[in-house]
VEXPAKE-521877 format. One record per residue: z, x, y of N, C-alpha, C in turn; residue in three letters. Coordinates in steps of 0.1 Angstrom, whole numbers, padded with zeros to 4 digits, always signed. Layout:
VEXPAKE-521877
ZXYZXYZXYAla ...
END
This chain:
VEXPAKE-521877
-1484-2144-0875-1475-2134-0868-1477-2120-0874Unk -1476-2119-0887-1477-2106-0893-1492-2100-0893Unk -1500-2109-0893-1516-2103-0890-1517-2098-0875Unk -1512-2103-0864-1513-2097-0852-1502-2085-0854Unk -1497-2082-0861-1489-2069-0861-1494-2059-0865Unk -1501-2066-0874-1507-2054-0883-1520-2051-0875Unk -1527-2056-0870-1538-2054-0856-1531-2044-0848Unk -1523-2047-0845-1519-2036-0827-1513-2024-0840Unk -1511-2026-0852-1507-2009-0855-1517-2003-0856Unk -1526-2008-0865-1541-2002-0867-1549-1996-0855Unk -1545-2004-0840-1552-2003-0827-1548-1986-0822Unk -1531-1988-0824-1525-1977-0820-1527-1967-0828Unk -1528-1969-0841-1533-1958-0849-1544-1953-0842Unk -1554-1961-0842-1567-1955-0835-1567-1950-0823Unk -1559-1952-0816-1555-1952-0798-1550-1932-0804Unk -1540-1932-0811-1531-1920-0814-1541-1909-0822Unk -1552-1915-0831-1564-1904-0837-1570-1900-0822Unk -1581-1906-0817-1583-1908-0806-1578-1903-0793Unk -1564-1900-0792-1560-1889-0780-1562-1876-0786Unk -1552-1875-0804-1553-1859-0806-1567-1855-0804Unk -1573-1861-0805-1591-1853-0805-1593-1847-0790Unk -1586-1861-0781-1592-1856-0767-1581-1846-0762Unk -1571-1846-0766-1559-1837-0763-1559-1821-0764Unk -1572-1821-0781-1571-1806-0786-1586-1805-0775Unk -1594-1814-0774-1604-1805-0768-1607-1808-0752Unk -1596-1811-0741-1595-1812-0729-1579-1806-0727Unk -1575-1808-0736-1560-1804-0728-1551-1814-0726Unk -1540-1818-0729-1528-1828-0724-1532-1834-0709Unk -1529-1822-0700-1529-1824-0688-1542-1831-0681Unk -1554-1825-0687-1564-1830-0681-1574-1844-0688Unk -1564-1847-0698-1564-1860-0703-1562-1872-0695Unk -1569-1878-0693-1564-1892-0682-1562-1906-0691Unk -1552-1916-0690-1554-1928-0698-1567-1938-0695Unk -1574-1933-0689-1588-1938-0683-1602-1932-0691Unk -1598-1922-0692-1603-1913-0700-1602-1916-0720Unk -1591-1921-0720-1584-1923-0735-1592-1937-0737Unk -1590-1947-0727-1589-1962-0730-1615-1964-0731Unk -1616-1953-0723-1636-1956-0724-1635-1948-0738Unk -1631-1937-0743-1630-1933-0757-1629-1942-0766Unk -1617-1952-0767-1613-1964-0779-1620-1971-0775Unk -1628-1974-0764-1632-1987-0761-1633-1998-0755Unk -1615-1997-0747-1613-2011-0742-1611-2006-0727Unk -1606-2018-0724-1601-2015-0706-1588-2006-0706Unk -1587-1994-0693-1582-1991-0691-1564-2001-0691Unk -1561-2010-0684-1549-2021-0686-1547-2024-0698Unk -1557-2030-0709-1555-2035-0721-1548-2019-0729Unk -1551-2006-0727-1545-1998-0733-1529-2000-0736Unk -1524-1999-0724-1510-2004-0720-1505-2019-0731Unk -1509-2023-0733-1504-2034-0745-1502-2027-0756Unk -1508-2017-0760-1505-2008-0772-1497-1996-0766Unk -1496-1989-0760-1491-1975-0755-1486-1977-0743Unk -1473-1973-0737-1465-1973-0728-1475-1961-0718Unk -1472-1954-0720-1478-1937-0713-1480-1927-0723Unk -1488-1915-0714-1494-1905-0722-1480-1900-0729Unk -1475-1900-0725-1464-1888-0728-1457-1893-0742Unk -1460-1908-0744-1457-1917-0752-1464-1913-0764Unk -1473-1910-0763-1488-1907-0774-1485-1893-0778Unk -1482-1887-0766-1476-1866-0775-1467-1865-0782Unk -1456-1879-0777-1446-1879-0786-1449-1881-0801Unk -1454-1899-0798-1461-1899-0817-1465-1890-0821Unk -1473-1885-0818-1486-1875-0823-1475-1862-0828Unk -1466-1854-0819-1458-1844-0821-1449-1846-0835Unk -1442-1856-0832-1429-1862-0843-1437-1864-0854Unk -1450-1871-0851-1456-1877-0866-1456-1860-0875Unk -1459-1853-0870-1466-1841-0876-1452-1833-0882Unk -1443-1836-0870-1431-1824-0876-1423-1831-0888Unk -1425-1845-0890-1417-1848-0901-1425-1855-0912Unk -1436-1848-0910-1447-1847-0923-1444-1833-0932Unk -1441-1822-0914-1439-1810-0921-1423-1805-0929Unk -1415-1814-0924-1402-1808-0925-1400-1821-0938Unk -1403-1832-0940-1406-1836-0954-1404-1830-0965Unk -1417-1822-0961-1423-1815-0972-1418-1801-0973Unk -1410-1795-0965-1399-1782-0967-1385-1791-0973Unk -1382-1796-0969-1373-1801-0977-1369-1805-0992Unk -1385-1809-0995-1389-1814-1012-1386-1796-1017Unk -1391-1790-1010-1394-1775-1015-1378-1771-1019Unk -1373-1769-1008-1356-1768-1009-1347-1771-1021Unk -1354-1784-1025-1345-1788-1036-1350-1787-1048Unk -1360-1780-1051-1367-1774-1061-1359-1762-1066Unk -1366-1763-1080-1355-1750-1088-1367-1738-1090Unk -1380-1739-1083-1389-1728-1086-1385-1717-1078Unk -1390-1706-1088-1389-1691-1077-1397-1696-1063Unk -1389-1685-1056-1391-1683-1041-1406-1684-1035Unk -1416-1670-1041-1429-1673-1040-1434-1683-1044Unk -1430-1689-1055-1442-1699-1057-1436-1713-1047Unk -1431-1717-1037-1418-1728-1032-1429-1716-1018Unk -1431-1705-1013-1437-1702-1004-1458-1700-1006Unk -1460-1700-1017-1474-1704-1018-1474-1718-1016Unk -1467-1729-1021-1471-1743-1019-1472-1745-1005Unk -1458-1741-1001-1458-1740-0978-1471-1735-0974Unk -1472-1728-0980-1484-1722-0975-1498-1728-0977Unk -1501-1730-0991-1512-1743-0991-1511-1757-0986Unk -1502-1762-0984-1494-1771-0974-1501-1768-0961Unk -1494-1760-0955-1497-1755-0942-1514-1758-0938Unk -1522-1751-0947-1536-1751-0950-1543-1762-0947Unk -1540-1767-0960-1545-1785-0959-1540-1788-0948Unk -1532-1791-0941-1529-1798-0928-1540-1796-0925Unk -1539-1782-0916-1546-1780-0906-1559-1777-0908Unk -1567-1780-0921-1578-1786-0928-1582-1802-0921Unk -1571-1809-0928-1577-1823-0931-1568-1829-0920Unk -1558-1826-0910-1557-1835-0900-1551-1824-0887Unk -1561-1813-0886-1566-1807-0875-1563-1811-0866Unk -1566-1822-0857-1566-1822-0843-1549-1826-0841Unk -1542-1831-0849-1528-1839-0847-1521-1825-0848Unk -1523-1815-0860-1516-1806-0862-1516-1795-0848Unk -1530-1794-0845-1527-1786-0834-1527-1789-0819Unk -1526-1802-0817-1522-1810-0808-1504-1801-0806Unk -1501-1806-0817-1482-1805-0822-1482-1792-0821Unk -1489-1781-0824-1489-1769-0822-1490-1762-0805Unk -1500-1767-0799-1506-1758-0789-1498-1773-0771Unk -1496-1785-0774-1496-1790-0769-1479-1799-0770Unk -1475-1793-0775-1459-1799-0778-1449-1795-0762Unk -1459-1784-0756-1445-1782-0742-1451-1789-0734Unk -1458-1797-0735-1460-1808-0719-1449-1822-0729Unk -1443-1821-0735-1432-1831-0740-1420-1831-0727Unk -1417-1844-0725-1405-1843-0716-1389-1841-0719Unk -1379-1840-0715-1365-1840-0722-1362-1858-0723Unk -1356-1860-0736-1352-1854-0744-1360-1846-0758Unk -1370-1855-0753-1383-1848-0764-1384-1835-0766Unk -1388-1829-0752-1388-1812-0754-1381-1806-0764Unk -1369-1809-0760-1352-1801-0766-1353-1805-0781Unk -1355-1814-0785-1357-1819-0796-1366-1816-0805Unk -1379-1814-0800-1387-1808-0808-1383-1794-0810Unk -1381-1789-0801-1375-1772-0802-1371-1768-0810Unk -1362-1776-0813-1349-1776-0821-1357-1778-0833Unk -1363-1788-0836-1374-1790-0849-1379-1778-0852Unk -1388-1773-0844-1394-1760-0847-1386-1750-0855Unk -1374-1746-0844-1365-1731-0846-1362-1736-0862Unk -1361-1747-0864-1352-1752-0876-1357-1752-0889Unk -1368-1753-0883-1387-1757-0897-1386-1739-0902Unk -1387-1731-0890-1391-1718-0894-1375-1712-0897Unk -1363-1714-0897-1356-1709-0900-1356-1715-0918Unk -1357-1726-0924-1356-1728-0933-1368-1719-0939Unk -1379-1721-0936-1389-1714-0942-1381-1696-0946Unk -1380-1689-0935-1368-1677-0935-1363-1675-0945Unk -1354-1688-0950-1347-1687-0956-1355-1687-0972Unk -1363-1693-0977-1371-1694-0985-1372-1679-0991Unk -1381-1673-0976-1384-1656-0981-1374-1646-0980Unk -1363-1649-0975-1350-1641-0981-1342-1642-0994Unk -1342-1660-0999-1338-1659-1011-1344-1652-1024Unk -1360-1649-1021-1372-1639-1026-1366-1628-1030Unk -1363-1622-1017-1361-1609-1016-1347-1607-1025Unk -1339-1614-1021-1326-1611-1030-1328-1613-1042Unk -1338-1622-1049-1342-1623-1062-1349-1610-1067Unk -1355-1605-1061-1365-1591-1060-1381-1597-1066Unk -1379-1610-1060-1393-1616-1059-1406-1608-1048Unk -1395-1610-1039-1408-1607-1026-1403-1591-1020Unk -1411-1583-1013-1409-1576-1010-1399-1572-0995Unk -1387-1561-0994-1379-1560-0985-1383-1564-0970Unk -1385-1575-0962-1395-1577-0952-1382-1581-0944Unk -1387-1581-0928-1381-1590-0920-1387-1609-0922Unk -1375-1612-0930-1381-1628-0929-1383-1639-0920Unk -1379-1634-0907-1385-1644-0895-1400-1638-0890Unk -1403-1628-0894-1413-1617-0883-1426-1621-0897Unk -1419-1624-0907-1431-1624-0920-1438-1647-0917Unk -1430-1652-0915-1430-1665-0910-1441-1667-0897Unk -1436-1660-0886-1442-1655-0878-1459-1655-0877Unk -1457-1645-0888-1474-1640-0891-1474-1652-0901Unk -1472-1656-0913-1479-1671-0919-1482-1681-0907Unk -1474-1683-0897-1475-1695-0890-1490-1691-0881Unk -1495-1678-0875-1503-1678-0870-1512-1674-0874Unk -1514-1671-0893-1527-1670-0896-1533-1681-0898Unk -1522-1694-0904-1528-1708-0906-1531-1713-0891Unk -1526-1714-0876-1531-1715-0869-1546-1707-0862Unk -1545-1696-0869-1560-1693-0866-1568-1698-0875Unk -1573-1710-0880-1581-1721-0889-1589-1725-0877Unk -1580-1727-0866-1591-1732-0856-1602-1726-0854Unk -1603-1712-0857-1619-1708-0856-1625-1709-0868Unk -1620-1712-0880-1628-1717-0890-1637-1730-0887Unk -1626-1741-0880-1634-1753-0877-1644-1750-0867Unk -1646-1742-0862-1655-1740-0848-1667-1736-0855Unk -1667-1724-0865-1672-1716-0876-1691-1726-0878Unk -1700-1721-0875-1711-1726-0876-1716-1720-0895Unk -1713-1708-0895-1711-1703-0909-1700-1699-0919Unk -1696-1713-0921-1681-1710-0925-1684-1709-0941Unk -1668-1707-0947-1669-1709-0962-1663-1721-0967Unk -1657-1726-0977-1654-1740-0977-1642-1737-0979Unk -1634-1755-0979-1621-1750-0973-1614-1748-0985Unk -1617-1751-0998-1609-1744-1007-1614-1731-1009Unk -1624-1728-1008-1624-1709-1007-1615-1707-0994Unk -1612-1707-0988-1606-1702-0972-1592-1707-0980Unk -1590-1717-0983-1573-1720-0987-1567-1708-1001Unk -1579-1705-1006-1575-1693-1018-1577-1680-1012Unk -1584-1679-1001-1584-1666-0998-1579-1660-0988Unk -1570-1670-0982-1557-1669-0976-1546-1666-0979Unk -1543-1674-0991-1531-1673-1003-1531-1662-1009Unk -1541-1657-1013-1546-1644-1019-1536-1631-1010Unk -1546-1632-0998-1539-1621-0988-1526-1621-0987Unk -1521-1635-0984-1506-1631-0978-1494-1634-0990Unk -1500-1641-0999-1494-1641-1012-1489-1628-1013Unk -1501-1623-1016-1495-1609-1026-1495-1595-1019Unk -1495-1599-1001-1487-1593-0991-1472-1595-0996Unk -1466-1607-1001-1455-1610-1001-1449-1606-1011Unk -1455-1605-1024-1448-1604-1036-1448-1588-1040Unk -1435-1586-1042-1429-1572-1048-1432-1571-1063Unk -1442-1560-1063-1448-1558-1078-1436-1546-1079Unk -1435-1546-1094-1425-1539-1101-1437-1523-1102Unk 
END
């Protein structure tokens, strides 16, 4: 009994790699489960034994990602490090994701509003709540006189969309590697961030 469980996780694991890929490079919408099930392999019906519906799969795929990410702000939270350095690790954090599990992260990025209610509302709420904690990160900075006088939602803002522009690194036929690109990102907006005396 427990070896057939552990089968249909592994299946759906691969069923859930296997959409983010086709999700980031067709689109949610123009994803068909017909389309998903000749990708994995099997018969379109046998998918259904593992996966209810698509919308079932954006959900995994979404949630997996936001409580990989909010995890990992949380660990930060309860840390006794200065501000910048608790915002360089988010930030190499951020990186790596969207490095090493790319298609899920920006699946969850670019493809999270075709989610239905209650999902939608819920993830929303995840979002505003990810980047308000983050906010809060670079404001406790600034009161320290770590980081420099900034608006801390508008400074979040710009981290969140320079790491989402990685997607043209992966496209990138002459790229650099990803720990040069993860240092030379940190670089820029690091010490964008930090108030030198």
């Amino acid at each position: 009994m427990a070896k057939a469980q552990r089968k249909k996780a592994s299946k759906k694991e691969l069923i859930l790699r296997r959409a983010a890929s086709m999700f980031r490079e067709k689109g949610f919408s123009a994803t068909s489960m017909r389309d998903l099930a000749e990708m994995v392999g099997i018969e379109a019906a046998s998918l259904y034994n593992h996966i209810r519906s698509k919308n079932e799969i954006l959900e995994a795929i979404c949630f997996d990602v936001a409580n990989i990410f909010n995890t990992y702000i949380e660990s930060l939270e309860a840390s006794e490090e200065k501000s910048i350095a608790k915002i360089e690790k988010l930030l190499r954090f951020h990186i790596r994701q969207m490095i090493e599990n790319y298609e899920e992260v920006y699946v969850s990025d670019r493809e999270w509003k075709h989610l239905e209610d209650p999902y939608l509302s819920n993830f929303q709420a995840q979002r505003r709540n990810y980047r308000k904690k983050f906010a809060t990160i670079i404001n406790e900075g600034i009161t320290r006189g770590e980081i420099r006088n900034i608006d801390a939602p508008t400074a979040v803002l710009i981290i969140l969309h320079a790491v989402s522009g990685i997607e043209s690194w992966h496209r990138s036929k002459a790229r650099i590697s990803a720990a040069e690109l993860e240092d030379n990102m940190v670089m820029i907006m690091i010490d964008g961030l930090r108030k030198h005396s």
